[in-house]
N, CA, C and O of each residue as an XYZ file, in Angstrom:
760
protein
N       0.838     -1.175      0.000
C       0.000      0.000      0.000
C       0.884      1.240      0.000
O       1.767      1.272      0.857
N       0.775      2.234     -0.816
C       1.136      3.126     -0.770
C       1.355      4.404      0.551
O       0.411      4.972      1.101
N       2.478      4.590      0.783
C       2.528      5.466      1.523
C       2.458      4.775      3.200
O       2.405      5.443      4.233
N       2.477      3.231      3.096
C       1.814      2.708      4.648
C       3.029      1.369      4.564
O       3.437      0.794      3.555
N       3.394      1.150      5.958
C       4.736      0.139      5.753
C       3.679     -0.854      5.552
O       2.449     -0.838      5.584
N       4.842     -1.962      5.273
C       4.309     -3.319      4.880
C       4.984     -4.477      6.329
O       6.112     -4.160      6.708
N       4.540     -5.315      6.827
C       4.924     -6.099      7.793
C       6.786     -6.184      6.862
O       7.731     -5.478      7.217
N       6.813     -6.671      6.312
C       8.437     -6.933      5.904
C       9.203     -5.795      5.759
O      10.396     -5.914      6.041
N       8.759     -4.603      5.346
C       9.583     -3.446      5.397
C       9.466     -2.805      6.953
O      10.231     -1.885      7.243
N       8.577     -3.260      7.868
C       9.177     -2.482      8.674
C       9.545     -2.417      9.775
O       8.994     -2.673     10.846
N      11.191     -1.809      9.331
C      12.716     -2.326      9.683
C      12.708     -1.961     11.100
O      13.084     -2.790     11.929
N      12.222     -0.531     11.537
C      12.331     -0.039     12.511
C      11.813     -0.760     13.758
O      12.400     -0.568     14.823
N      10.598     -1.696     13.693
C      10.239     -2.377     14.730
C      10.883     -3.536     15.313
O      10.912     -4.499     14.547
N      11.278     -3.673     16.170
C      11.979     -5.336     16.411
C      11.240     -5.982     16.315
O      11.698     -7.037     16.754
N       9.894     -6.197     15.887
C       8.798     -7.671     15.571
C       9.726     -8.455     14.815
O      10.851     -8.260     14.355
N       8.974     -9.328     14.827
C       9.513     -9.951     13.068
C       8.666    -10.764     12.731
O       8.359    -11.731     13.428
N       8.126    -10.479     11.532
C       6.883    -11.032     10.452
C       7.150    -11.418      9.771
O       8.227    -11.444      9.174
N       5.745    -12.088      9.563
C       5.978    -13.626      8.541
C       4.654    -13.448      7.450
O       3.578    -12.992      7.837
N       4.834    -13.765      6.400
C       3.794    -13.585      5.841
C       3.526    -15.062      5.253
O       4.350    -15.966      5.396
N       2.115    -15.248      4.475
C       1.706    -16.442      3.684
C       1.994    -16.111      2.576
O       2.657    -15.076      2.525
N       1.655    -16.787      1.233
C       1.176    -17.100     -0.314
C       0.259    -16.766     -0.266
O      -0.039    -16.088     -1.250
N      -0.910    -16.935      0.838
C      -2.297    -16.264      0.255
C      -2.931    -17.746      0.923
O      -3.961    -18.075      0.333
N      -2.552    -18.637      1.956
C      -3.014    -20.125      2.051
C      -2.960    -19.748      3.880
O      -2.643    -18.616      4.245
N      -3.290    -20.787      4.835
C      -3.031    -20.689      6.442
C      -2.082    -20.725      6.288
O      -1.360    -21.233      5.430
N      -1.866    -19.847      7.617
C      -0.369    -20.563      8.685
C      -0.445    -21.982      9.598
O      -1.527    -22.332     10.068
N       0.583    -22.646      9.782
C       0.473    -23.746     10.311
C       1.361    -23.470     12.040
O       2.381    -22.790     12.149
N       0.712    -24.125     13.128
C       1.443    -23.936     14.002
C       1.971    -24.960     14.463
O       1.059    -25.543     15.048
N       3.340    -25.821     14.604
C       4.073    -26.733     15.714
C       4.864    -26.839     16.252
O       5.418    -25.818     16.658
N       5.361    -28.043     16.559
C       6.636    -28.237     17.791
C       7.453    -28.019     16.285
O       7.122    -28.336     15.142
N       8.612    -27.364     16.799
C      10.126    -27.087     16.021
C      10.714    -28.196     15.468
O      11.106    -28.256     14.303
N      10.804    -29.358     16.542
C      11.412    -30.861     16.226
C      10.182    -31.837     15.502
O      10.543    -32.930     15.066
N       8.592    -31.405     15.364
C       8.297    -31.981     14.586
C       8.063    -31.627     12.936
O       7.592    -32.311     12.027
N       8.566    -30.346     12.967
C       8.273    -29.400     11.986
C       8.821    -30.094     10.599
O       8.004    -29.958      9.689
N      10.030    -30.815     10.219
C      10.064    -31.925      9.142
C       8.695    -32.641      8.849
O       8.267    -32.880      7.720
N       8.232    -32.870      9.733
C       7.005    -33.734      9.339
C       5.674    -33.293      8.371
O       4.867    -34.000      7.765
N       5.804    -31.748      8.498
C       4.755    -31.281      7.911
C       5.103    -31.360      6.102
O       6.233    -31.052      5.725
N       4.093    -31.771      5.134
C       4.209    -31.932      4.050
C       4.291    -30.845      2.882
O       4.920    -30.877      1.825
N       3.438    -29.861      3.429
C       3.019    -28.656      3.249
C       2.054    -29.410      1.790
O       1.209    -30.304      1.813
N       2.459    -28.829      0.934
C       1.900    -28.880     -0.438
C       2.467    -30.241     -1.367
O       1.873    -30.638     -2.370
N       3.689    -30.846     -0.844
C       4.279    -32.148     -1.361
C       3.420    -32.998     -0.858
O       3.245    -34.021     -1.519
N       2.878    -32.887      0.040
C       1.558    -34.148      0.570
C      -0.108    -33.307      0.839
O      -0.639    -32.248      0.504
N      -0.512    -34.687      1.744
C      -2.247    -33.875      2.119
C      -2.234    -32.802      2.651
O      -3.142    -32.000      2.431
N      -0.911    -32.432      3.719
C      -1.223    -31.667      4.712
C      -1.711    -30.169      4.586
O      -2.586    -29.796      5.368
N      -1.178    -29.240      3.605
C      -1.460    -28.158      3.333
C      -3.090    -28.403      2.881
O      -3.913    -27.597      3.316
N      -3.594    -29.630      1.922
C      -5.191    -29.699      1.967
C      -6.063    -29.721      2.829
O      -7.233    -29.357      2.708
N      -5.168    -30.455      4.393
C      -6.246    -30.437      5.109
C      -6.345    -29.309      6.200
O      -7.314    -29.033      6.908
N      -5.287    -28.814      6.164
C      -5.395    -26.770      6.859
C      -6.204    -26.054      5.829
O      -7.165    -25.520      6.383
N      -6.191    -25.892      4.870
C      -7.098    -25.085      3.883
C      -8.599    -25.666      4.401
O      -9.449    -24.823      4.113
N      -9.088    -26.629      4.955
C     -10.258    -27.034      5.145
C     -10.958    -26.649      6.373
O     -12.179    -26.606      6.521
N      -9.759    -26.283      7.521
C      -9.881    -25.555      9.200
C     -11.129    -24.082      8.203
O     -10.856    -23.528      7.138
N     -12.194    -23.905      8.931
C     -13.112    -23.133      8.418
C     -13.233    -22.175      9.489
O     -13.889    -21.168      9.222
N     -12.809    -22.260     10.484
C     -13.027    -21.182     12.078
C     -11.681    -20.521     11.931
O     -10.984    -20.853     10.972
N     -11.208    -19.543     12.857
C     -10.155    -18.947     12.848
C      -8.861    -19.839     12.987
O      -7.868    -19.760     12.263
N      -9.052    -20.719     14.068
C      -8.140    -21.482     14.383
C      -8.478    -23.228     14.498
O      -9.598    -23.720     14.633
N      -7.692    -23.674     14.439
C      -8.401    -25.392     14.393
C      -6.933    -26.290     14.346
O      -5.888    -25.793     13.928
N      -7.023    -27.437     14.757
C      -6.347    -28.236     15.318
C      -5.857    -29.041     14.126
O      -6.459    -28.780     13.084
N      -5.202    -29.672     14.067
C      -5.037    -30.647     12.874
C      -3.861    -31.706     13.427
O      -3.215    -31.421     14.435
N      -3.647    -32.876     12.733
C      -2.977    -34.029     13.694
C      -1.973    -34.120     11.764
O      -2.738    -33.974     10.811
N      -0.806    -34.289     11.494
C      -0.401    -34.466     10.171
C       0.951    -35.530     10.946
O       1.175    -35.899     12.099
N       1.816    -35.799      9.242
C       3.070    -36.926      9.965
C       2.672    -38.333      9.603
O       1.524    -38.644      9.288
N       3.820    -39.270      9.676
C       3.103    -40.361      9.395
C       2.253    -40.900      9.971
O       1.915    -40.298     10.990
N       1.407    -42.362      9.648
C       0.082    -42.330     10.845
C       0.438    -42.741     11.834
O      -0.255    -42.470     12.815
N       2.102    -43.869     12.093
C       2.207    -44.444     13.656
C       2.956    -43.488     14.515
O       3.443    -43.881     15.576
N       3.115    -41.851     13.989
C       3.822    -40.419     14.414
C       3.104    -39.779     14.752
O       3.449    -39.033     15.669
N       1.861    -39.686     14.296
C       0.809    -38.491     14.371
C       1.352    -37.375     15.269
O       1.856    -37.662     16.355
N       1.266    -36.181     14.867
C       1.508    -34.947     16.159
C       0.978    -33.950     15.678
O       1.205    -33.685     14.497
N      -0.155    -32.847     16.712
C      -1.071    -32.181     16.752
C      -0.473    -30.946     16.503
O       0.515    -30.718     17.200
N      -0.888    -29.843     15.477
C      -0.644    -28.625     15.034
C      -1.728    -27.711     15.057
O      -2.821    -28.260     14.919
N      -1.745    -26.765     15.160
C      -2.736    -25.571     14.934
C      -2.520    -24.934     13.766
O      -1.404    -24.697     13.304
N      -3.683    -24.613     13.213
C      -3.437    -24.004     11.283
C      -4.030    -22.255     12.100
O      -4.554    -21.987     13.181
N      -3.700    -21.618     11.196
C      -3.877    -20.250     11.813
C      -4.876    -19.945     10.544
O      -4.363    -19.218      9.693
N      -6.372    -20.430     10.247
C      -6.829    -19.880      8.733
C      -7.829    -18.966      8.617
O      -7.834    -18.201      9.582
N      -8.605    -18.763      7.883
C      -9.373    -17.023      7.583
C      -8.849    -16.674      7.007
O      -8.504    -17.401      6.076
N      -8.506    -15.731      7.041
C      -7.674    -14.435      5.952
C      -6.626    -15.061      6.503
O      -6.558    -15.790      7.493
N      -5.369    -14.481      5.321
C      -3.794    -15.009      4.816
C      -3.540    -13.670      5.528
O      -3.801    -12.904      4.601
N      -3.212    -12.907      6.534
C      -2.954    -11.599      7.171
C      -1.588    -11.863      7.792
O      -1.401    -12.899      8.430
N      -0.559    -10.888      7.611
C       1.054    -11.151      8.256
C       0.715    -11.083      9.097
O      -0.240    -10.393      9.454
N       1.813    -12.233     10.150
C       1.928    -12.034     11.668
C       2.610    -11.920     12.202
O       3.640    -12.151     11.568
N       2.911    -11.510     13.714
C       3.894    -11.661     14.168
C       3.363    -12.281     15.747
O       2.225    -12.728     15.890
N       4.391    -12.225     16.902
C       4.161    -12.518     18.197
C       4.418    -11.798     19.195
O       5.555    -11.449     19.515
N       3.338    -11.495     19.810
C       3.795    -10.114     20.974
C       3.904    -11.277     22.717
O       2.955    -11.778     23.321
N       5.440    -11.361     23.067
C       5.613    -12.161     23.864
C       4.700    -11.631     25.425
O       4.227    -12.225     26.394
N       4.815    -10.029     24.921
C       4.255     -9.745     26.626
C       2.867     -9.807     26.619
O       2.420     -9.569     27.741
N       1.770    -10.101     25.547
C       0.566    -10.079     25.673
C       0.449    -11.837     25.380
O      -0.662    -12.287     25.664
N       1.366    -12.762     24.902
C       1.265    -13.833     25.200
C       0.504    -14.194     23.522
O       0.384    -15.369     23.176
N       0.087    -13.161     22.693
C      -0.920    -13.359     21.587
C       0.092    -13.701     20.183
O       1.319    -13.632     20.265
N      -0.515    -14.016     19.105
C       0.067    -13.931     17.949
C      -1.012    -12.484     17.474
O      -2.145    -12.276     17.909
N      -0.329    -11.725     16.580
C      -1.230    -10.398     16.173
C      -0.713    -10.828     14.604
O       0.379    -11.179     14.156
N      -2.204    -10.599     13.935
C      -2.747    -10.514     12.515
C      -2.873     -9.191     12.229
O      -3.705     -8.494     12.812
N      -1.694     -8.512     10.892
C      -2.385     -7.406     10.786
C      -3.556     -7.579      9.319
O      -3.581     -8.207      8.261
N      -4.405     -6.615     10.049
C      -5.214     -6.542      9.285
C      -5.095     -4.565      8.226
O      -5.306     -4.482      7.016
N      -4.805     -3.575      8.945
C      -4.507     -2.552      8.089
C      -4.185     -1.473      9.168
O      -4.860     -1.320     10.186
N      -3.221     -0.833      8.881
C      -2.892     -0.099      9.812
C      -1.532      1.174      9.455
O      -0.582      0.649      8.873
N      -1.406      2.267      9.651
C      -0.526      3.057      8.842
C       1.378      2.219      9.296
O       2.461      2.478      8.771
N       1.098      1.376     10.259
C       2.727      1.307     10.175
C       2.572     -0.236     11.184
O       1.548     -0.823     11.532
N       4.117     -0.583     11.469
C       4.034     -1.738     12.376
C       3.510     -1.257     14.083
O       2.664     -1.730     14.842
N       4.331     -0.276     14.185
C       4.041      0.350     15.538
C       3.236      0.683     15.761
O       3.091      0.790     16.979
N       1.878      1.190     14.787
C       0.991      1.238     15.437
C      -0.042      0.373     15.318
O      -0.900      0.719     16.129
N      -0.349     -0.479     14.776
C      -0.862     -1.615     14.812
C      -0.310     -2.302     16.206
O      -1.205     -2.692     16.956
N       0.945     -2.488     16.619
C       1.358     -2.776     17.844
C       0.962     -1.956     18.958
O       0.975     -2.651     19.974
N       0.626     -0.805     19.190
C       0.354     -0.262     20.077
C      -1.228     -0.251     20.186
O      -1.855     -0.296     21.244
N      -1.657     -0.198     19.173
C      -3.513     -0.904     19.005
C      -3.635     -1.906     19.490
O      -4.738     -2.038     20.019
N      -2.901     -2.848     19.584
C      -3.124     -4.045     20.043
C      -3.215     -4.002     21.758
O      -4.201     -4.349     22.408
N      -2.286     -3.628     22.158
C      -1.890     -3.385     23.126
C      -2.709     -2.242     23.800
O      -2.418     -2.029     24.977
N      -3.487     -1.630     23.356
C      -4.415     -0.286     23.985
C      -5.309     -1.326     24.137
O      -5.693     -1.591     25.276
N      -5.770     -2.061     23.054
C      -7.489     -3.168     22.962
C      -6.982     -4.035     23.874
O      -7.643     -3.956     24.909
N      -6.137     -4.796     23.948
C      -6.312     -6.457     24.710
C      -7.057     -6.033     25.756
O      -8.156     -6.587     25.793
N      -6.835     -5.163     26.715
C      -7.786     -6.009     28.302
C      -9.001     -5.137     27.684
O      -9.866     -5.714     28.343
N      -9.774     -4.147     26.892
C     -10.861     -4.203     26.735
C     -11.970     -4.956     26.012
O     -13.192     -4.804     26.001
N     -10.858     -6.127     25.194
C     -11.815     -7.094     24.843
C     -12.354     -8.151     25.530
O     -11.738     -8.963     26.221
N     -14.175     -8.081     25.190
C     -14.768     -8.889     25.561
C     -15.596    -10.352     25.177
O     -16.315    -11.139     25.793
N     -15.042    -10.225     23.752
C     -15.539    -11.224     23.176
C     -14.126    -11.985     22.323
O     -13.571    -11.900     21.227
N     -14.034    -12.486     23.164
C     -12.673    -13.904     22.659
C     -13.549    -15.256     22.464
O     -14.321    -15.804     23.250
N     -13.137    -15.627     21.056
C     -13.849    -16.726     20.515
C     -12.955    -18.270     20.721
O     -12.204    -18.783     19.892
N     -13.148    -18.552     21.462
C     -12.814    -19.815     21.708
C     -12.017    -20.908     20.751
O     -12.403    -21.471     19.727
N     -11.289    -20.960     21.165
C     -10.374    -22.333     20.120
C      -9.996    -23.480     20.100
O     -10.817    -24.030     20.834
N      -9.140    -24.422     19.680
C      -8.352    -25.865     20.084
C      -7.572    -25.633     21.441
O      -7.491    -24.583     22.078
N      -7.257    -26.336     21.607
C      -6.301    -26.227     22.852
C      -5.083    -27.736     21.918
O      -5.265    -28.582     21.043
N      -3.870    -27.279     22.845
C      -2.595    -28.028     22.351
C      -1.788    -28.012     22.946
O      -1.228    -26.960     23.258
N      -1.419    -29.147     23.329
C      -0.048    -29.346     24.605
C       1.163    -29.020     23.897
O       1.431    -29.376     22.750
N       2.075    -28.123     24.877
C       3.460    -28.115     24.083
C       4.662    -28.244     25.186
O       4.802    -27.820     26.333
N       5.355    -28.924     24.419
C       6.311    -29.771     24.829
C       7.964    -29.323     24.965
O       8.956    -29.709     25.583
N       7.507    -27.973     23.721
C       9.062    -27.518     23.285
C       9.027    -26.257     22.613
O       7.902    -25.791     22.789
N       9.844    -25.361     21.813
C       9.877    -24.726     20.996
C       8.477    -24.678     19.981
O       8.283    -25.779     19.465
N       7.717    -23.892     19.686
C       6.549    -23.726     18.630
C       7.292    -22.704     17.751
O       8.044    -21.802     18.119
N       6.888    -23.069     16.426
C       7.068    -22.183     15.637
C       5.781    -22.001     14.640
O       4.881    -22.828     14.789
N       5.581    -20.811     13.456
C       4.471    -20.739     13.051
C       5.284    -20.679     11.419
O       6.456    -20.338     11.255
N       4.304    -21.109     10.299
C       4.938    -21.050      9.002
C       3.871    -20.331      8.053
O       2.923    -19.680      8.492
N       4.028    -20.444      7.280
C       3.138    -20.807      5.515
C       2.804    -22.452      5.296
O       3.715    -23.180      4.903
N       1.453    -23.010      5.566
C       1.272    -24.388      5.235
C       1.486    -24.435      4.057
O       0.788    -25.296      3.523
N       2.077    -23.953      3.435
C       2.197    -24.311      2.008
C       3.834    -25.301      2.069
O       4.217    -26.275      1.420
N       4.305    -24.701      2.878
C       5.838    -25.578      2.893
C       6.036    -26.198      3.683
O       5.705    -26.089      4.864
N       6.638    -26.994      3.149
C       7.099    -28.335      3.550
C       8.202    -27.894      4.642
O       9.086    -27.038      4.598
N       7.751    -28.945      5.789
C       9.225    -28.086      6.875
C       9.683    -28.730      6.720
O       9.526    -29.006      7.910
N      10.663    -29.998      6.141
C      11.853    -30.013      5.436
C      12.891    -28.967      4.669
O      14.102    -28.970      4.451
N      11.666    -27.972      4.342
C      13.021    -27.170      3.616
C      12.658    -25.598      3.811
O      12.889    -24.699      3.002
N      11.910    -25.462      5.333
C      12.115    -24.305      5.883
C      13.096    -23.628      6.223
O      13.867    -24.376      6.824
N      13.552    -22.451      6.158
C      14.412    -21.860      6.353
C      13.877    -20.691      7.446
O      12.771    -20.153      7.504
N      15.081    -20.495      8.302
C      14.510    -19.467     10.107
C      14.177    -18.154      9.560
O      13.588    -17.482     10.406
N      14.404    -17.322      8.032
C      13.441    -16.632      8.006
C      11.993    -16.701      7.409
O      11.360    -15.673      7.168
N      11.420    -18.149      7.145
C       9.956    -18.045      7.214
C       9.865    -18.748      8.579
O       8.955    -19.577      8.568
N      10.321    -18.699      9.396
C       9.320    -19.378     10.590
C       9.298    -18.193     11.529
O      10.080    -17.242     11.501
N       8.405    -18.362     12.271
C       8.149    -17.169     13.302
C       7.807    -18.049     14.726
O       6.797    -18.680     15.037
N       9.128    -17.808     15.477
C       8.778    -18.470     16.528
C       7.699    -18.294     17.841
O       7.323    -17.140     18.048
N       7.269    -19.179     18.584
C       6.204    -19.034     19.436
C       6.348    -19.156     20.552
O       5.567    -19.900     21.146
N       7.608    -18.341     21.426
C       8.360    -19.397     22.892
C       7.339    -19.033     23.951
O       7.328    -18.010     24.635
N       6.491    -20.034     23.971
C       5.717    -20.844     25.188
C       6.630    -21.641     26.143
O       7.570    -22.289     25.682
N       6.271    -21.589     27.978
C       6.871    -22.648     28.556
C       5.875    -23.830     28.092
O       4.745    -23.728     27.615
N       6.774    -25.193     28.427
C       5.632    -26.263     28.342
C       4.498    -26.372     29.112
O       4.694    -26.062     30.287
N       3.059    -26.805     28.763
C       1.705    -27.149     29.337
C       0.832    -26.771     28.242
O       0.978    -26.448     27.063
N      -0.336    -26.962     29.231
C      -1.651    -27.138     27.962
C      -2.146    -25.955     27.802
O      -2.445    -25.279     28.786
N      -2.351    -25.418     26.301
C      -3.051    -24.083     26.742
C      -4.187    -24.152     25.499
O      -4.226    -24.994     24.602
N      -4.948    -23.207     25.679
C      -6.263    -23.082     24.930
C      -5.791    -21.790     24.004
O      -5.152    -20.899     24.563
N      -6.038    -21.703     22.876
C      -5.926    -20.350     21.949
C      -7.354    -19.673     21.610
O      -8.316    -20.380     21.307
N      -7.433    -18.370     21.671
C      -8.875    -17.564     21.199
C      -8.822    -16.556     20.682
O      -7.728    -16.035     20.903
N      -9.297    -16.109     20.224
C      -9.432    -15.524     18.916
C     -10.342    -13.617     18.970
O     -11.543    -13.449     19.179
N      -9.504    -12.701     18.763
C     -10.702    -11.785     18.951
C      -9.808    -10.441     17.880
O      -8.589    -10.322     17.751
N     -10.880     -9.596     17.257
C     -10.582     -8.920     16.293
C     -10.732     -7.503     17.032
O     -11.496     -7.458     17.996
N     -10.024     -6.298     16.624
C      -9.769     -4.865     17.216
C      -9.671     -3.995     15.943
O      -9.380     -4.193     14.764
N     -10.088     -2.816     16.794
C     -10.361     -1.619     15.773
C      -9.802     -0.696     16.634
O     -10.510     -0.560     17.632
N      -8.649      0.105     16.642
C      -8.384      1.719     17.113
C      -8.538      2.567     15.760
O      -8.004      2.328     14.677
N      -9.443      3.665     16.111
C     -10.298      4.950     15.384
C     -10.408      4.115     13.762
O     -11.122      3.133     13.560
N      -9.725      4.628     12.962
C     -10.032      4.235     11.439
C      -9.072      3.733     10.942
O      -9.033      2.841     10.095
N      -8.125      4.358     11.512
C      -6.764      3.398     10.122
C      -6.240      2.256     11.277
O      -5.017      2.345     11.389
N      -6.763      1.310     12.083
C      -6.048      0.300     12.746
C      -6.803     -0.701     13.266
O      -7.597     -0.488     14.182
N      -6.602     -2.027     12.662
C      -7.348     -3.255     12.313
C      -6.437     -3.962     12.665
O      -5.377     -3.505     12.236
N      -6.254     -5.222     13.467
C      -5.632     -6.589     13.624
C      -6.825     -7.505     14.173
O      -7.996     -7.191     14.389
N      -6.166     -8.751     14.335
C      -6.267     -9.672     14.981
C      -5.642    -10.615     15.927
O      -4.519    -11.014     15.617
N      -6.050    -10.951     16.788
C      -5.071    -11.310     17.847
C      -5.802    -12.642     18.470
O      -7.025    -12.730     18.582
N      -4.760    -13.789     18.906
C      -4.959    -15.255     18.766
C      -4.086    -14.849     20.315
O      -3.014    -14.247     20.379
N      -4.789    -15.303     21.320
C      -4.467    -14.834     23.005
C      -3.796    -16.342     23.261
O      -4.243    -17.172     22.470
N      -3.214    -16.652     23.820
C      -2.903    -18.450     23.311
C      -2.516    -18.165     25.665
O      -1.847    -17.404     26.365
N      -3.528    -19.420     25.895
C      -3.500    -19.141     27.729
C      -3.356    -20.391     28.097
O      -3.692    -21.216     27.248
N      -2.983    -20.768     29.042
C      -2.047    -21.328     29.796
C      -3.515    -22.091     30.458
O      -4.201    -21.238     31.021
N      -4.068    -23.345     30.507
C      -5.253    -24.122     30.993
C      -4.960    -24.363     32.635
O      -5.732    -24.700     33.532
N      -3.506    -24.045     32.653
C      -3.811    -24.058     35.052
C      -4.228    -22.505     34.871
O      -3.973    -21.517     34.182
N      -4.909    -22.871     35.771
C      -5.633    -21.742     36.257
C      -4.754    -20.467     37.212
O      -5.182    -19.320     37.333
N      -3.682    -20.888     37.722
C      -2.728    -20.544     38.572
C      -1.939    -19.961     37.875
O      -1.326    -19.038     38.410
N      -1.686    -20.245     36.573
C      -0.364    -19.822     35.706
C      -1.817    -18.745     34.720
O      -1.496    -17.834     33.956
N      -2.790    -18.997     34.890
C      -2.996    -17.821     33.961
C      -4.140    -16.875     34.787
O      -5.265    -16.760     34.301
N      -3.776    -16.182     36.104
C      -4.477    -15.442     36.778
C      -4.586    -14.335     36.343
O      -5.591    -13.678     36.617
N      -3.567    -13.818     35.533
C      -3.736    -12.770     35.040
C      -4.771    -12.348     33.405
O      -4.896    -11.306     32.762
N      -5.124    -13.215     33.303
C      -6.131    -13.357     32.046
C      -7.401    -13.375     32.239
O      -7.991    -14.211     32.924
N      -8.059    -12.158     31.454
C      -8.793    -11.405     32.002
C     -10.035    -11.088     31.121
O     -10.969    -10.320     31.349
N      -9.679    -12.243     29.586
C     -10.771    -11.837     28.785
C     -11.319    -13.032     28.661
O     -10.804    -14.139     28.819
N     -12.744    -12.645     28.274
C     -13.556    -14.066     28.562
C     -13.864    -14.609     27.141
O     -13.951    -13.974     26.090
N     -14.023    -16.079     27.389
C     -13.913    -16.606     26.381
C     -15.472    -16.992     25.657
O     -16.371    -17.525     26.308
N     -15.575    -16.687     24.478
C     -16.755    -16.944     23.686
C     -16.737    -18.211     22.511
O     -15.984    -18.315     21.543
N     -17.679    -18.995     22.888
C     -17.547    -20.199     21.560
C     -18.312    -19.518     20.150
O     -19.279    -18.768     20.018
N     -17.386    -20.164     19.198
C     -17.628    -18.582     17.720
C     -19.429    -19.294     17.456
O     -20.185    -18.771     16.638
């Protein structure tokens, strides 16, 4: 867009974004991330089929199976804001920073978080383009996701500051109740 940064140009923010082809993002463990087929096998077919924001998917061979999250809806760059715990979708906004600071003004006034998969993690998460095969990912398309290990639930809720600032944000919380006292938005099934 003219005149408005683009997630990859902009340099000035320490984020770091990832964009799609125009297909989901896929979310998993780092060490199972070979396994995903992307577009050389089913797997990229059966993330294109996740119809809610977020959805679970099991890919790998069948006596391997291991559980991923597809990130699908709109193909929107992302990145990960570690202190709000969220992945943020931009959706339109005059720059990175402020789309980041929108985010960050909205989180505790949202009230409608749409409910998601939940997914145990074990290790390192990273997020891609289901289109590729993580065999031959390379660390600048992955966008990492550093979670400690346990079970957490992901949800889903969309923001507006005044006119030019649109994202989306995937709150990803921690299922003990103890480790996530500080979480404060309630959750809605879509």
């Amino acid at each position: 867009m003219e005149g408005m940064d683009t997630p990859v140009e902009a340099a000035s923010n320490p984020a770091k974004w990832i964009e799609s082809t125009g297909g989901p993002f896929v979310i998993v463990s780092a060490t199972h991330a070979a396994l995903w087929r992307g577009i050389e096998g089913e797997d990229y077919d059966e993330a294109c089929l996740v119809e809610d924001y977020l959805g679970r998917v099991e890919f790998g061979p069948a006596a391997q199976k291991v559980p991923g999250i597809v990130v699908a809806d709109e193909p929107l760059p992302a990145t990960f804001l570690p202190d709000l715990q969220c992945l943020l979708q931009w959706s339109y906004a005059p720059s990175a920073e402020a789309l980041i600071d929108g985010a960050h003004s909205s989180f505790d006034r949202i009230d409608d978080w749409h409910q998601g998969p939940v997914l145990d993690i074990h290790g390192q998460l990273i997020m891609f383009d289901a289109t590729v095969p993580g065999h031959s990912l390379e660390q600048a398309e992955t966008l990492p996701v550093p979670l400690p290990a346990g079970s957490y639930q992901f949800h889903t809720a969309d923001f507006e500051v005044g006119d030019d600032v649109a994202g989306r944000l995937h709150a990803i919380r921690p299922l003990n109740p103890h480790r996530s006292a500080n979480w404060g938005g309630a959750a809605h099934a879509r």
